[in-house]
PDB file of N, H, CA, C and O in Angstrom:
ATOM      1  N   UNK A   1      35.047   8.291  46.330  1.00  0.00           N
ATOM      2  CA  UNK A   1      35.229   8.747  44.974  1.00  0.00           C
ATOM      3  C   UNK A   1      33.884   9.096  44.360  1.00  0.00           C
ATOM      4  O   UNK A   1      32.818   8.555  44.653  1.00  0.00           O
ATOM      5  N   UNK A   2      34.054  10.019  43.515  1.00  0.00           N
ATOM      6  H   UNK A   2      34.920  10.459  43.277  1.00  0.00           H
ATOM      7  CA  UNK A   2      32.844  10.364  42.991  1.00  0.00           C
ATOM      8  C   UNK A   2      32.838   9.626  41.431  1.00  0.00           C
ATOM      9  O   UNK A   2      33.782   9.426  40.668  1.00  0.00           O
ATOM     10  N   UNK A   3      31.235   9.278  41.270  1.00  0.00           N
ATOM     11  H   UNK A   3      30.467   9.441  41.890  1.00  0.00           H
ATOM     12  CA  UNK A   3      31.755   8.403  39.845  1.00  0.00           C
ATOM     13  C   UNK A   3      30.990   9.499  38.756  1.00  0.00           C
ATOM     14  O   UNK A   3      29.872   9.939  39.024  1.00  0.00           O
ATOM     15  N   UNK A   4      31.751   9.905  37.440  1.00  0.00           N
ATOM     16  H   UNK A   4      32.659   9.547  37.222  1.00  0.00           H
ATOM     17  CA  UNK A   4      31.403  10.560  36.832  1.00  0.00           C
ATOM     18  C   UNK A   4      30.036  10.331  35.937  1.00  0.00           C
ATOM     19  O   UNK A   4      29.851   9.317  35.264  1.00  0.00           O
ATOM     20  N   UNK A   5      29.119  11.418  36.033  1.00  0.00           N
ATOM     21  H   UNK A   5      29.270  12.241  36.580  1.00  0.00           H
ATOM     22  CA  UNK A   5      27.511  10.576  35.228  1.00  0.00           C
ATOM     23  C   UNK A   5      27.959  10.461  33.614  1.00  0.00           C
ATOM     24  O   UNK A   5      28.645  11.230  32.940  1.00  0.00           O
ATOM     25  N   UNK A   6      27.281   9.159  33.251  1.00  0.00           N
ATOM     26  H   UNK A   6      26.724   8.535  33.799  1.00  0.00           H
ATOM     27  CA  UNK A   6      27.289   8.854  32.002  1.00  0.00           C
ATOM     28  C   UNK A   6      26.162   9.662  31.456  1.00  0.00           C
ATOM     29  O   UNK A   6      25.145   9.966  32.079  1.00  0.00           O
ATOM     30  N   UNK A   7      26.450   9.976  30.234  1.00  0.00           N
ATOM     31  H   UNK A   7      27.276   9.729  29.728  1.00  0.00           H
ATOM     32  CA  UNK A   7      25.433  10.592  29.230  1.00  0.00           C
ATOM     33  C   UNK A   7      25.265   9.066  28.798  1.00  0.00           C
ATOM     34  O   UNK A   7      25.954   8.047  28.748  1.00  0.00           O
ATOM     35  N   UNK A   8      23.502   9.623  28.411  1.00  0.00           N
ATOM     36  H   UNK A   8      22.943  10.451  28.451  1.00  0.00           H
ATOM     37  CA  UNK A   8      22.350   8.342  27.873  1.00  0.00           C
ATOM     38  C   UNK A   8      22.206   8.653  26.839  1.00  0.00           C
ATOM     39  O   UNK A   8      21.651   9.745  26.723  1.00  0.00           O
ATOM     40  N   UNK A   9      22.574   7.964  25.599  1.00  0.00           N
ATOM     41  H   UNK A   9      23.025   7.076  25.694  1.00  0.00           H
ATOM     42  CA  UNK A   9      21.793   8.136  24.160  1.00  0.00           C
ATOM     43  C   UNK A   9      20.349   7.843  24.100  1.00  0.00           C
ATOM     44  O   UNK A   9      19.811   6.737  24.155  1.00  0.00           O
ATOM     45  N   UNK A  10      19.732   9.159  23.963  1.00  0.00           N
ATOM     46  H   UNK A  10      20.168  10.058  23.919  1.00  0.00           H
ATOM     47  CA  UNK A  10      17.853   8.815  23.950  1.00  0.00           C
ATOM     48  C   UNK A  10      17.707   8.060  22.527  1.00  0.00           C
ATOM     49  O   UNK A  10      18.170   8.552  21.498  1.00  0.00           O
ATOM     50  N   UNK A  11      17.109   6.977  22.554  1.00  0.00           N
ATOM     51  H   UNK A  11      16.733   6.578  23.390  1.00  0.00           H
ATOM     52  CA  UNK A  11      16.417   6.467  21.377  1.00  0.00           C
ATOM     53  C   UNK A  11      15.451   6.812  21.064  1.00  0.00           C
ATOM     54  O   UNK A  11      14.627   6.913  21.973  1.00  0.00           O
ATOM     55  N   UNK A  12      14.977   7.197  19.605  1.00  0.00           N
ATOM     56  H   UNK A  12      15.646   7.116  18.867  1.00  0.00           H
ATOM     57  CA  UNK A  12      13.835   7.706  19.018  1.00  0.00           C
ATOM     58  C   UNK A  12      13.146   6.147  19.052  1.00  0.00           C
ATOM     59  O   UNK A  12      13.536   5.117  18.502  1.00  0.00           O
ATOM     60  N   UNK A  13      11.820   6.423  20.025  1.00  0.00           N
ATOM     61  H   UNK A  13      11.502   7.260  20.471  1.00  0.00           H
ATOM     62  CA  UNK A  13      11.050   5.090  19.586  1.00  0.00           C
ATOM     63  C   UNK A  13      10.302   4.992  17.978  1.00  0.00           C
ATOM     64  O   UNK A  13      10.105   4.032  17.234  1.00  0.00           O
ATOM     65  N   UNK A  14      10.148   5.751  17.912  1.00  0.00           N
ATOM     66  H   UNK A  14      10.308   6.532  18.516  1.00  0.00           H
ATOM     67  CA  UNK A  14       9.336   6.359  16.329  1.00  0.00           C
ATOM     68  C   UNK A  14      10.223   6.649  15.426  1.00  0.00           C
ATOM     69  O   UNK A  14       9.474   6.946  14.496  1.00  0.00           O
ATOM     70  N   UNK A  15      11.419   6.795  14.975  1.00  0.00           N
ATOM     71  H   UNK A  15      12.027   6.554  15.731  1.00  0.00           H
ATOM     72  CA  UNK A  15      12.473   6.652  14.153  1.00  0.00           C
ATOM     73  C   UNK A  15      12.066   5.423  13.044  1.00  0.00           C
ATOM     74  O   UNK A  15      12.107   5.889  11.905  1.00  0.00           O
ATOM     75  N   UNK A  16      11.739   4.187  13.057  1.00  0.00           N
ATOM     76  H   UNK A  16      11.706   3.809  13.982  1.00  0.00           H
ATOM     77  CA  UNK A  16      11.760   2.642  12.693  1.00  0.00           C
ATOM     78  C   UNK A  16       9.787   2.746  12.447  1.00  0.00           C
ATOM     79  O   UNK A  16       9.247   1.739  11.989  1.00  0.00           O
ATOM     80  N   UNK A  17       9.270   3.468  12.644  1.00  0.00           N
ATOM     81  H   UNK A  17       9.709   4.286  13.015  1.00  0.00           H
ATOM     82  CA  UNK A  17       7.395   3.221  12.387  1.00  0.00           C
ATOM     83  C   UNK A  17       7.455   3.898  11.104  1.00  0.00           C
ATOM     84  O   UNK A  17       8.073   4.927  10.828  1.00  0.00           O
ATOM     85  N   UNK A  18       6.427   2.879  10.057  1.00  0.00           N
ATOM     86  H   UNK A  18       5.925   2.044  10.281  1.00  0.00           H
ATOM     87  CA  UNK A  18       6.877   3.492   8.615  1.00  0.00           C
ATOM     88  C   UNK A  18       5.505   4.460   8.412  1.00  0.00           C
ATOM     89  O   UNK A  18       4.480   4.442   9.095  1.00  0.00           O
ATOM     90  N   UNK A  19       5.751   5.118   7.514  1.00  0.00           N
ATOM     91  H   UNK A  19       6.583   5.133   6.959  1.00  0.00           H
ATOM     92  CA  UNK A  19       4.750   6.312   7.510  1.00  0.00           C
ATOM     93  C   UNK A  19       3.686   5.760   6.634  1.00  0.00           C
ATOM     94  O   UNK A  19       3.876   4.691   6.054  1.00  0.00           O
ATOM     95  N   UNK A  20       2.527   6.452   6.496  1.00  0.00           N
ATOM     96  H   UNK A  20       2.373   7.321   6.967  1.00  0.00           H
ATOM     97  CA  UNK A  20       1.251   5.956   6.110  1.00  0.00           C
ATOM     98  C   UNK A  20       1.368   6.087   4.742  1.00  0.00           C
ATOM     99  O   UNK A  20       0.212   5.802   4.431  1.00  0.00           O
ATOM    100  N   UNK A  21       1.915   6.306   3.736  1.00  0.00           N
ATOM    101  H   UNK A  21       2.854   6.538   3.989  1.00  0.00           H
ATOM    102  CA  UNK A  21       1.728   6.295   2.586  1.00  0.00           C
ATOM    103  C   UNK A  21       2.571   5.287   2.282  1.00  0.00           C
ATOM    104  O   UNK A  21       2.155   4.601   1.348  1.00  0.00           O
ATOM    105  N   UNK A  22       3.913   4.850   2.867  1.00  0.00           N
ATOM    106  H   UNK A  22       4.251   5.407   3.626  1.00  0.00           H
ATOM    107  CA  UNK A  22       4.885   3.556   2.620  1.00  0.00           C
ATOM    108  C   UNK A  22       3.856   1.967   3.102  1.00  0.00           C
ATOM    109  O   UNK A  22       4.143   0.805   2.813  1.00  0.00           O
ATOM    110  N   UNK A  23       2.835   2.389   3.773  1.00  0.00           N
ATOM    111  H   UNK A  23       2.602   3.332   4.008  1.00  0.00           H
ATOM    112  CA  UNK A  23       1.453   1.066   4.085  1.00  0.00           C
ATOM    113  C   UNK A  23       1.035   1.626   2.910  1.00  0.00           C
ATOM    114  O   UNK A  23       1.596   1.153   1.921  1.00  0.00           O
ATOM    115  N   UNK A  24       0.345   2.360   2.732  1.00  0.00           N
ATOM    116  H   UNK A  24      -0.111   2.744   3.535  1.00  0.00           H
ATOM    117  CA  UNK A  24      -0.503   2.077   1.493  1.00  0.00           C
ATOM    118  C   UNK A  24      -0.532   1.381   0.139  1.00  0.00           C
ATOM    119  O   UNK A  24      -1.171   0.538  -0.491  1.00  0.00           O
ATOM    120  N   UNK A  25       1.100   2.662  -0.016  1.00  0.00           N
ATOM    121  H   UNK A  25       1.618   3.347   0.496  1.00  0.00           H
ATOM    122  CA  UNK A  25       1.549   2.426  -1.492  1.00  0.00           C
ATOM    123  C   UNK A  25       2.061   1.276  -1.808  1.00  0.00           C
ATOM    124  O   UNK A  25       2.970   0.869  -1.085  1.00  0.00           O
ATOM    125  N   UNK A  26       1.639   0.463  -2.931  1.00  0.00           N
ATOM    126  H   UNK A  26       0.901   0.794  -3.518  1.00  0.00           H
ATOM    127  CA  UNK A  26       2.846  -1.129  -3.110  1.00  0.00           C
ATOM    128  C   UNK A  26       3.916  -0.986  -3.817  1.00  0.00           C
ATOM    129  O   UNK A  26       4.127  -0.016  -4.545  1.00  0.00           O
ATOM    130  N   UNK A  27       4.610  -1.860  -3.673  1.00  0.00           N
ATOM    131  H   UNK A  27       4.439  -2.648  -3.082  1.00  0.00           H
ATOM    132  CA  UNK A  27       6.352  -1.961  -4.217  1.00  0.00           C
ATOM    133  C   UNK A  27       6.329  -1.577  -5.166  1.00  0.00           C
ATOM    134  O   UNK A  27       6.998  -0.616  -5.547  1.00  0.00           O
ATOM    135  N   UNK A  28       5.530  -2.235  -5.842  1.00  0.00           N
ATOM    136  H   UNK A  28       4.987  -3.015  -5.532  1.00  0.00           H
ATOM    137  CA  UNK A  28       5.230  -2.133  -7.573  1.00  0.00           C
ATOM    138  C   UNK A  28       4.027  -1.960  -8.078  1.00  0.00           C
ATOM    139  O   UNK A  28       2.940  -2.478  -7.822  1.00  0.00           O
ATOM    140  N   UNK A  29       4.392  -1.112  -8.880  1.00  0.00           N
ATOM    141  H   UNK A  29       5.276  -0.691  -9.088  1.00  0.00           H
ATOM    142  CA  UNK A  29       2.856  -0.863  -9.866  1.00  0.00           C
ATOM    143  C   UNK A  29       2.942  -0.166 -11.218  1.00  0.00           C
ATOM    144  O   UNK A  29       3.232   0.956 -11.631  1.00  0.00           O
ATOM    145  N   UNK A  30       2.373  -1.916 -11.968  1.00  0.00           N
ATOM    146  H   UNK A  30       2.137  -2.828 -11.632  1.00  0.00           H
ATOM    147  CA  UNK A  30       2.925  -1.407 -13.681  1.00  0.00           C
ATOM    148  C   UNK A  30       1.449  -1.722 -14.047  1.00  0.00           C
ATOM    149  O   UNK A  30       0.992  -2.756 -13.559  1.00  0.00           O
ATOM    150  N   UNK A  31       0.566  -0.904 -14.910  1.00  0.00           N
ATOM    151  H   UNK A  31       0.936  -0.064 -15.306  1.00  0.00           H
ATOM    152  CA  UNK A  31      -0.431  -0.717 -15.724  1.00  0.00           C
ATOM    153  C   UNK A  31      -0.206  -1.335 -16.598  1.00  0.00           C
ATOM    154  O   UNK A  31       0.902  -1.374 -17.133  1.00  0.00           O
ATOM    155  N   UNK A  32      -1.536  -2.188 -17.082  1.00  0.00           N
ATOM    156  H   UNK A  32      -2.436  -2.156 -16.647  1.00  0.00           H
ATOM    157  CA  UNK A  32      -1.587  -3.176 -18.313  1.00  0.00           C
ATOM    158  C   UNK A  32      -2.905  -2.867 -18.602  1.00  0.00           C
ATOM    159  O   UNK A  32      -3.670  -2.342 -17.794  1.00  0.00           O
ATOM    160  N   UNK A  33      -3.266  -3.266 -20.043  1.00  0.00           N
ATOM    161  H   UNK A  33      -2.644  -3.692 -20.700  1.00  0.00           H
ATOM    162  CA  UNK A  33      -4.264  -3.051 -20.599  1.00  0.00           C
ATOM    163  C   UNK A  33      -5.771  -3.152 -19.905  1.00  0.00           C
ATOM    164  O   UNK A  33      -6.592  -2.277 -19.628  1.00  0.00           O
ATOM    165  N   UNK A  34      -5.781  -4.487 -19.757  1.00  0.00           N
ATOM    166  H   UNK A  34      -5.114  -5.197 -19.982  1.00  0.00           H
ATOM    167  CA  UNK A  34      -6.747  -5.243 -18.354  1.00  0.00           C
ATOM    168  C   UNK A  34      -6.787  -5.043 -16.593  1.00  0.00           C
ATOM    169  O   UNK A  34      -7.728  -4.970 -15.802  1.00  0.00           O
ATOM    170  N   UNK A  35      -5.400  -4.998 -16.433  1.00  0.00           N
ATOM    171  H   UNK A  35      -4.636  -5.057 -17.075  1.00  0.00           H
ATOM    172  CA  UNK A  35      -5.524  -5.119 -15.243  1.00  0.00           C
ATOM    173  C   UNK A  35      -4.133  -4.109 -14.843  1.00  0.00           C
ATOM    174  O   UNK A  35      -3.478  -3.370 -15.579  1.00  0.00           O
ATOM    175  N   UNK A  36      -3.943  -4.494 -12.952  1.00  0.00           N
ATOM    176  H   UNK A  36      -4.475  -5.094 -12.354  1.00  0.00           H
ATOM    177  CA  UNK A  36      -2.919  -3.618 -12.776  1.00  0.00           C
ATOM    178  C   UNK A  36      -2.097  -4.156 -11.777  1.00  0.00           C
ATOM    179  O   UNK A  36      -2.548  -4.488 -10.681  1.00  0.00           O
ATOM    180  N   UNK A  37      -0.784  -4.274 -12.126  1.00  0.00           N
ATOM    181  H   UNK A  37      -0.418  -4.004 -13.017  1.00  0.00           H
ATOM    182  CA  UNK A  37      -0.251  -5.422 -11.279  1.00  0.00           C
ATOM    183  C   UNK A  37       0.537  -5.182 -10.415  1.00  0.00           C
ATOM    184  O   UNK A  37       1.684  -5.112 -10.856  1.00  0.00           O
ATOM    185  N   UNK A  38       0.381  -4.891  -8.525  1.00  0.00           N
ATOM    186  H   UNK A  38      -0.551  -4.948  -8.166  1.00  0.00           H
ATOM    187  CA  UNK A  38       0.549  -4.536  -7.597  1.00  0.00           C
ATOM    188  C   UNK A  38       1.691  -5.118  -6.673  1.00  0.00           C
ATOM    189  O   UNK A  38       1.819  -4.828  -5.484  1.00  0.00           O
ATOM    190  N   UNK A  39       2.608  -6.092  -7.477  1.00  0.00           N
ATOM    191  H   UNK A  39       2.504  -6.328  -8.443  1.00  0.00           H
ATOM    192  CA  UNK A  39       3.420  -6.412  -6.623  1.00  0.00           C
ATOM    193  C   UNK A  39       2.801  -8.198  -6.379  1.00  0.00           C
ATOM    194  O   UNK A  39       1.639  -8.399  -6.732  1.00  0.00           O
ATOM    195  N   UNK A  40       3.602  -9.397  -5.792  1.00  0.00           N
ATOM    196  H   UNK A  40       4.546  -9.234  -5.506  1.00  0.00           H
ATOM    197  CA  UNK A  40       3.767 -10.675  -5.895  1.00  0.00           C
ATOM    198  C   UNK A  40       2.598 -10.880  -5.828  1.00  0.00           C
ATOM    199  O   UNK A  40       1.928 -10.224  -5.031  1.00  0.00           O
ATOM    200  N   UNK A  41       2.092 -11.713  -6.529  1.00  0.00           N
ATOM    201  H   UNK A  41       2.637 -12.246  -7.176  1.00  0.00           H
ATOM    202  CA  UNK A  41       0.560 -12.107  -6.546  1.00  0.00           C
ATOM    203  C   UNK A  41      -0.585 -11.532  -6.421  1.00  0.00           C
ATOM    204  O   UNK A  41      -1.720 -12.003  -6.493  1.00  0.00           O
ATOM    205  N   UNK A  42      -0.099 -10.141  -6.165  1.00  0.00           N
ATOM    206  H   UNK A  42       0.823  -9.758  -6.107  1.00  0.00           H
ATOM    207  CA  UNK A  42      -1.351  -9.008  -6.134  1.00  0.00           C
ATOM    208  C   UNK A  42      -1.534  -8.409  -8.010  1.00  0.00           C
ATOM    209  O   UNK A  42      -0.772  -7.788  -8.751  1.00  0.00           O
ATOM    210  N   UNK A  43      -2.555  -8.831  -8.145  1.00  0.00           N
ATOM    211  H   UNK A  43      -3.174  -9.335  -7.543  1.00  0.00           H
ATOM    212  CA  UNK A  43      -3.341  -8.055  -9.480  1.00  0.00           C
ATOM    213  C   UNK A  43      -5.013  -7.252  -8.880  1.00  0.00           C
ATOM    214  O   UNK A  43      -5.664  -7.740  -7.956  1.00  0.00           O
ATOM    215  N   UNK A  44      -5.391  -6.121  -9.563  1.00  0.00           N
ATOM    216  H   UNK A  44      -4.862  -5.724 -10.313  1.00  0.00           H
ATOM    217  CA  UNK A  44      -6.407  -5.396  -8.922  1.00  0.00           C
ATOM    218  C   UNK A  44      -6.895  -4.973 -11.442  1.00  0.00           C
ATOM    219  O   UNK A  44      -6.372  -4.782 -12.540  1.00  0.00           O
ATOM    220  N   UNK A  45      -8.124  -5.102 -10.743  1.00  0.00           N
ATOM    221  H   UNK A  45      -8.548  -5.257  -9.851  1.00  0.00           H
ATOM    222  CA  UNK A  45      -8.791  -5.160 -12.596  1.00  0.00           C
ATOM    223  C   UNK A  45      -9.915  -4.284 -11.780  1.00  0.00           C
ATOM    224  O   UNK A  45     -10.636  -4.451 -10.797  1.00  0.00           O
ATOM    225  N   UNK A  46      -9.584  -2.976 -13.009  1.00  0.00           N
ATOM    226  H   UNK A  46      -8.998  -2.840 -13.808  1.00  0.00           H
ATOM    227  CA  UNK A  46     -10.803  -2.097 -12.667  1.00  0.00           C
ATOM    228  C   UNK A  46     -11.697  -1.772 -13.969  1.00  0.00           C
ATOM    229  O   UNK A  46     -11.321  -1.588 -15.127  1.00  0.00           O
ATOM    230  N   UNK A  47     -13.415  -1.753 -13.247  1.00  0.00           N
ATOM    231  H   UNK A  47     -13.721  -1.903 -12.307  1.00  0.00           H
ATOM    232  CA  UNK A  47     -14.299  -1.372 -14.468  1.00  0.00           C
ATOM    233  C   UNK A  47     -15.086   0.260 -14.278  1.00  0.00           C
ATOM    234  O   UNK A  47     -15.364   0.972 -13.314  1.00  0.00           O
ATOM    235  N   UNK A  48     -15.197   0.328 -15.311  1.00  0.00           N
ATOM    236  H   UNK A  48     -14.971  -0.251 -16.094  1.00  0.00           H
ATOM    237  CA  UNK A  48     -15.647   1.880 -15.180  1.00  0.00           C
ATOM    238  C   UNK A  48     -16.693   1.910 -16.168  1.00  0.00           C
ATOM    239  O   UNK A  48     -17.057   1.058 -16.979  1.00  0.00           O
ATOM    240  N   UNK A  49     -17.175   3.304 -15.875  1.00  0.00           N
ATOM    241  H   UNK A  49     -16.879   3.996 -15.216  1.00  0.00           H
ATOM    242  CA  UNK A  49     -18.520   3.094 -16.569  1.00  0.00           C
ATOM    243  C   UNK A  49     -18.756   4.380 -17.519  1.00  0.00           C
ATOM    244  O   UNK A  49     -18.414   5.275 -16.746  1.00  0.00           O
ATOM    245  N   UNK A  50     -19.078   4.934 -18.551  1.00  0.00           N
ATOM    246  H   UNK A  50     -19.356   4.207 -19.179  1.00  0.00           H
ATOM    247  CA  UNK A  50     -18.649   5.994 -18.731  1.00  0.00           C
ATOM    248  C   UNK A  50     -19.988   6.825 -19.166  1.00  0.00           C
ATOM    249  O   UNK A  50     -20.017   7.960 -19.642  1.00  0.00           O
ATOM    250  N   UNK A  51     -21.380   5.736 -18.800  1.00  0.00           N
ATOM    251  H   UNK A  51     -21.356   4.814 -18.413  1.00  0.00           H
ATOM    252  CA  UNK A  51     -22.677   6.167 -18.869  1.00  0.00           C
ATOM    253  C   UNK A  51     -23.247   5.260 -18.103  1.00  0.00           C
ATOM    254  O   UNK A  51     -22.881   4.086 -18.145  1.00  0.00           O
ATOM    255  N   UNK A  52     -24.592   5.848 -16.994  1.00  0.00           N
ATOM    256  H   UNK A  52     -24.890   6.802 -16.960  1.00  0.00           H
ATOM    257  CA  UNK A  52     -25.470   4.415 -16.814  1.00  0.00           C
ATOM    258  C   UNK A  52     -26.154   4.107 -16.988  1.00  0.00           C
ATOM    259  O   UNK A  52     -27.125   4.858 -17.079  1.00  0.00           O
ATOM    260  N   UNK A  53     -26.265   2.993 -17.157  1.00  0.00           N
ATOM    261  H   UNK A  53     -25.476   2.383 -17.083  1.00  0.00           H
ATOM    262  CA  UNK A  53     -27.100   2.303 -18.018  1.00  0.00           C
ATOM    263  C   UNK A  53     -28.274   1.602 -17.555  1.00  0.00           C
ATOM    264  O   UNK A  53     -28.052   0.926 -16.551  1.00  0.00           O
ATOM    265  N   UNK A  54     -29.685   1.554 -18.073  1.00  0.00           N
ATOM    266  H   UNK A  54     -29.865   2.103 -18.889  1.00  0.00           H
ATOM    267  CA  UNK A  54     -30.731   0.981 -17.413  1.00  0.00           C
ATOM    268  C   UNK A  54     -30.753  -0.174 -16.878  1.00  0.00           C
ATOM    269  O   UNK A  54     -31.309  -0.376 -15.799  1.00  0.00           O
ATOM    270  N   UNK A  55     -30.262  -0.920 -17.433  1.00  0.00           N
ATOM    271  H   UNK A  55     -29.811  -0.756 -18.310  1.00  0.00           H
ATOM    272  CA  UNK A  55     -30.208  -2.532 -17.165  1.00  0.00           C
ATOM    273  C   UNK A  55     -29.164  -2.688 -17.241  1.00  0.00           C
ATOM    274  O   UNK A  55     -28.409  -2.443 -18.181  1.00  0.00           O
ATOM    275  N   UNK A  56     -28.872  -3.320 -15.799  1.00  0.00           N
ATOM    276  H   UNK A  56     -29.485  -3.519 -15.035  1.00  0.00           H
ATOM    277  CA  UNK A  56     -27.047  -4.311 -15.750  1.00  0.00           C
ATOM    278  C   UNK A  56     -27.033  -5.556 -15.446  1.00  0.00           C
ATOM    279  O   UNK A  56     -27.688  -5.958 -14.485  1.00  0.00           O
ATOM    280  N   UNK A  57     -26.176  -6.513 -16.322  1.00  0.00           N
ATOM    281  H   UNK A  57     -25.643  -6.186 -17.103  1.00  0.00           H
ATOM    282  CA  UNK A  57     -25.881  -7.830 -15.971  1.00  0.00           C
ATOM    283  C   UNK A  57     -24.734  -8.026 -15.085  1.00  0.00           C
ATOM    284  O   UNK A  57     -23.877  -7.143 -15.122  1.00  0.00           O
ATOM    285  N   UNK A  58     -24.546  -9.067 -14.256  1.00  0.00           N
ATOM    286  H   UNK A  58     -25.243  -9.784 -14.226  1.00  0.00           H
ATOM    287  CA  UNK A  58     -23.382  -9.594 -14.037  1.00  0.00           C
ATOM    288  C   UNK A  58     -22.907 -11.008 -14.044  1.00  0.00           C
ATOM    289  O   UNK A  58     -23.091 -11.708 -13.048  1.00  0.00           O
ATOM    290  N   UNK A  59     -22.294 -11.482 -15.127  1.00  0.00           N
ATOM    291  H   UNK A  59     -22.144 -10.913 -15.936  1.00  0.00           H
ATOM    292  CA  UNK A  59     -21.472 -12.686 -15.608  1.00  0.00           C
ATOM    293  C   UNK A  59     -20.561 -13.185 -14.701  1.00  0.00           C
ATOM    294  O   UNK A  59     -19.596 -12.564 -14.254  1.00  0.00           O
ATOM    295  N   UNK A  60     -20.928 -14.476 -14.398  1.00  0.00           N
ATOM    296  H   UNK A  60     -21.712 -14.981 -14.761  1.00  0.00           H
ATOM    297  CA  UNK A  60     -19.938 -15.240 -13.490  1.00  0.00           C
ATOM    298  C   UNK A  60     -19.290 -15.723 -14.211  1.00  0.00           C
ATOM    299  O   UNK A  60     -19.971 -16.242 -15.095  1.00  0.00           O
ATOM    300  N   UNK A  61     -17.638 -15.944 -14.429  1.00  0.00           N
ATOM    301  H   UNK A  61     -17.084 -15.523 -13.710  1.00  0.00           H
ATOM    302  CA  UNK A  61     -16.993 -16.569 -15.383  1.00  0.00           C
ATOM    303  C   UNK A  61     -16.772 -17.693 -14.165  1.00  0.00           C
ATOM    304  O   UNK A  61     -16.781 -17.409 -12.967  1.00  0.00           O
ATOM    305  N   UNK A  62     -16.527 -19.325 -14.847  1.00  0.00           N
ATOM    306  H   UNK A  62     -16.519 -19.555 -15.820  1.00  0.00           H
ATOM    307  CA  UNK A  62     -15.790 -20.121 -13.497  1.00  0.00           C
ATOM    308  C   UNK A  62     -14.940 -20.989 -14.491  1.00  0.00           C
ATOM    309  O   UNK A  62     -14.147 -21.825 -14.057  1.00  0.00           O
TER     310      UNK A  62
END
């Protein structure tokens, strides 16, 4: 008897690899006055400068 060939469903291995902007980007991101809050326990606080200036300090708060 002859046995009839099965067709193979090819799996996309790369179907399921997430694309580079879904790594980058976070879940969440809501702007606040101070800071910017990126999702569970992630906060990111940015300073800018809008002249520079001769002399800079930097303050350790603890």
């Amino acid at each position: 008897m002859l046995k009839k060939a099965r067709k193979r469903k090819e799996n996309n291995i790369f179907a399921n690899v997430p694309k580079i902007m879904d790594i980058l980007l976070p879940d969440i991101l809501k702007e606040n006055k101070d800071y910017v809050y990126l999702g569970y326990n992630k906060y990111s606080r940015h300073f800018v400068l809008t002249i520079f200036p001769e002399q800079t300090w930097i303050r350790l708060v603890r």
